[in-house]
N, C-alpha and C positions, 0 to 999 in steps of 0.2 A: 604525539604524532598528530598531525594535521590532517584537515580535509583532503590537504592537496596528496598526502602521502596515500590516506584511503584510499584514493581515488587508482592512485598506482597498482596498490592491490588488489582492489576489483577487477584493473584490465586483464588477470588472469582469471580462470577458473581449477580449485585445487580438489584431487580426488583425498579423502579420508585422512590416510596417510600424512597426505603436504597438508593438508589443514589442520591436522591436531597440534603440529609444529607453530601455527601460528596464529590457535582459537584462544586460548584463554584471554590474550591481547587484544583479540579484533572484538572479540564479547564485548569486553569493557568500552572501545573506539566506537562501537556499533552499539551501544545501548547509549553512551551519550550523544551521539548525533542524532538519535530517532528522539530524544528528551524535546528537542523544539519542535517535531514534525508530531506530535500528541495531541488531540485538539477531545476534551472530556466534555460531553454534552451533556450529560446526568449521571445516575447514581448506577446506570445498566447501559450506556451506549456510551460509547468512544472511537473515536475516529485516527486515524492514520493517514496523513501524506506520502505514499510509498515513493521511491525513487529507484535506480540503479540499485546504490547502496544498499538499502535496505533488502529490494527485493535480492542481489547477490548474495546478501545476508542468508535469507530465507533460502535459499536453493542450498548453499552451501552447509546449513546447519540441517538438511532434511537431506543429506547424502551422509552426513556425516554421521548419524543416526542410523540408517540403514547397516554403517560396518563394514562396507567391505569397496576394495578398489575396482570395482567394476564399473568401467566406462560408458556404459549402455545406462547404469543406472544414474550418473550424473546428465548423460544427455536427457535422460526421458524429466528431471528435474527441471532443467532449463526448459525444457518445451514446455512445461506445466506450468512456470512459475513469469518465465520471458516477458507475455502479455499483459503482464503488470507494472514493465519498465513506461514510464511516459514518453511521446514521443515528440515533438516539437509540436508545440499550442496544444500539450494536452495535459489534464494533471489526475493522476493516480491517489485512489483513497481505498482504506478499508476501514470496513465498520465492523466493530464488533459490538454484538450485545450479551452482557453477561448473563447467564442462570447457573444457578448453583447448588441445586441439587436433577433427582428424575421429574419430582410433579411440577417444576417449573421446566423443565425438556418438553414435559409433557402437555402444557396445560397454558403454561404462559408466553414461550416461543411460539407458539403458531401465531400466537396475537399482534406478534409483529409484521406477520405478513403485508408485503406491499413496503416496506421501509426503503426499497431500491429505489422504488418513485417515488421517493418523497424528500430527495437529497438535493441538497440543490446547493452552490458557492454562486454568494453576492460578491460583486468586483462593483465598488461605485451602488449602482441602483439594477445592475444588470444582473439577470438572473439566471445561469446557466441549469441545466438539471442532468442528474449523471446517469448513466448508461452504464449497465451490466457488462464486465470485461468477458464474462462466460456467461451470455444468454442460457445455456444450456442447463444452468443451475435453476432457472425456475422455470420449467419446462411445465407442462400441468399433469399433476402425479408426484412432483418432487418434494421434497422432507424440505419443513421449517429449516432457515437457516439462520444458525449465530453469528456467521462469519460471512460480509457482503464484499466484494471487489466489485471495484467499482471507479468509471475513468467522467471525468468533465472534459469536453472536446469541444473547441470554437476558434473561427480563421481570430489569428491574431491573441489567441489570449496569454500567450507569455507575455508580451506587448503592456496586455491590460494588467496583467498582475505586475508586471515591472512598475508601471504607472501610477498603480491604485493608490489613494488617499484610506481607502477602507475594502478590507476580505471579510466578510463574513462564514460562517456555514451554518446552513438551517438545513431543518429535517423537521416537516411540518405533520407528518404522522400521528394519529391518533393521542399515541401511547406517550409519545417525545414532545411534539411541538414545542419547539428550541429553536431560538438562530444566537450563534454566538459570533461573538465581535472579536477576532484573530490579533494576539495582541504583536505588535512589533517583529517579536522573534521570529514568530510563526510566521509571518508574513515575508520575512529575510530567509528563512528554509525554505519557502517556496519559491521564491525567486533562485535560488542557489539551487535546485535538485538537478541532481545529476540525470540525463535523461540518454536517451538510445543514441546519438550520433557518439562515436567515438567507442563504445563497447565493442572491441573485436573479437571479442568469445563469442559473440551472440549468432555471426552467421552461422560460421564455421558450426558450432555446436548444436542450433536448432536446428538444421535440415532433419 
């Protein structure tokens, strides 16, 4: 199956049921297309290029989890997960950083604090820096986070990524300070992400 047929299947949204019908499939379709949108910045942070896809991915797999056909529960998904779709000149990432046991929950995740402002995607020499898609996650009082969303937004920059000779992404943080040079592929899944014009699940569902 091709991109272009995923693409077909994302313009729906399926409750449990119509999805079990056709997960085992889209797992496989949907783990290799997120394979070039990976971008490993060391041995505890890794990045993601979200898109449509992925994010449809992600809604769809955390309803499907829940169990049960209830419609209230895939909208409240979409609303939660929606603002992660990019939207014209904007591009979508999350960051995770691994720990892997409590005393590293405990002791070594806080130390990353501040890694939201410390992300930035190079296009050329130009340096964007990304912005929290839920401000509300680091409110002051809020718990260390392993998992960052997180959007780069600038007039024209599908333009510039179309363009670019060189993508990088750096995260110049304490703990990281990394810029890695995005090889070809990566830089081709960015340009191709499926983005918010054309999802017609999206109004309908989010109200």
């Amino acid at each position: 199956m091709s991109t272009s047929e995923l693409i077909k299947i994302i313009n729906n949204v399926y409750l449990p049921s119509e999805y079990s019908k056709i997960r085992e499939r889209v797992y496989s379709l949907v783990s290799n297309y997120k394979s070039s949108r990976y971008v490993k910045v060391d041995d505890r942070v890794t990045a993601l290029f979200e898109d449509a896809i992925t994010v449809w991915f992600q809604i769809e797999e955390t309803v499907y989890l829940e169990g049960t056909d209830d419609e209230s529960v895939l909208k409240e998904a979409i609303r939660t997960y929606a603002p992660m779709i990019p939207g014209n000149d904007e591009i979508s990432l999350t960051l995770f950083i691994y720990v892997y046991n409590y005393d590293e929950l405990r002791n070594l995740l806080p130390k990353y604090g501040g890694i939201e402002k410390t992300t930035y995607l190079i296009i050329n020499e130009d340096k964007i820096g990304a912005v929290p898609i839920y401000p509300e996650d680091y409110s002051p009082g809020a718990q260390p986070r392993s998992i960052h969303y997180l959007k780069f937004r600038k007039a024209r920059l599908d333009e510039e990524v179309r363009k670019a000779a060189s993508v990088k992404l750096a995260i110049t943080h304490g703990l990281v300070n990394k810029t890695i040079e995005l090889s070809q592929e990566q830089v081709l899944a960015l340009r191709n992400s499926v983005k918010r014009l054309g999802i017609r699940w999206l109004q309908a569902w989010s109200l």
